[in-house]
Phi, psi and omega in degrees: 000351195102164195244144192242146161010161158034034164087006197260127172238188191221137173222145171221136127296107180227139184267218165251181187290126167089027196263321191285355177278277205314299173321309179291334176308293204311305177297340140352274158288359165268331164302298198314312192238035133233059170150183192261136178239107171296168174229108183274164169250161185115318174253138199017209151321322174179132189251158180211158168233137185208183197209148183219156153260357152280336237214334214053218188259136187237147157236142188217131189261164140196158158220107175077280196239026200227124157225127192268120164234144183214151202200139200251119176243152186281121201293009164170146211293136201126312190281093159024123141251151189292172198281336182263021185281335182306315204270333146308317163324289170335307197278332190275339164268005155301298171306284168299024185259301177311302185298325180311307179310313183289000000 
């Protein structure tokens, strides 16, 4: 989808219907159980947030047939990403959920 402020860049995946449930289930529970997973609000049907230190912070969506992943990686391993990126993460796949339906 392009690159964005502060090193954040954005990819989507769309499937066939009801495919974006399944995929976010599935991935999910793979997060869960190495690291810690936040539940941000806002975005599609239901978010999940997670954090690497190599990778940064990824946020990932889904709604009917579209699962979102959106991901702010740190301009070098290590580096400060800013404190208000979750709730930017959220909004831009909020937004791209939207441009998707229209």
């Amino acid at each position: 989808m392009g690159r964005l402020p502060h090193g954040v860049t954005a990819g989507a995946d769309f499937g066939a219907p009801d495919s974006g449930r399944l995929m976010y289930e599935g991935l999910r529970q793979v997060q869960q159980g190495s690291g810690r997973v936040t539940d941000p609000t806002g975005s599609g049907a239901a978010a999940y947030a997670y954090t690497y230190a190599a990778t940064g912070l990824t946020v990932v969506t889904y709604e009917a047939n579209a699962y979102l992943a959106v991901t702010a990686v740190p301009p070098r391993l290590g580096a400060d990403l800013p404190e208000d990126l979750n709730t930017g993460l959220s909004a831009t796949a909020s937004s791209a959920l939207d441009a998707h339906r229209t």
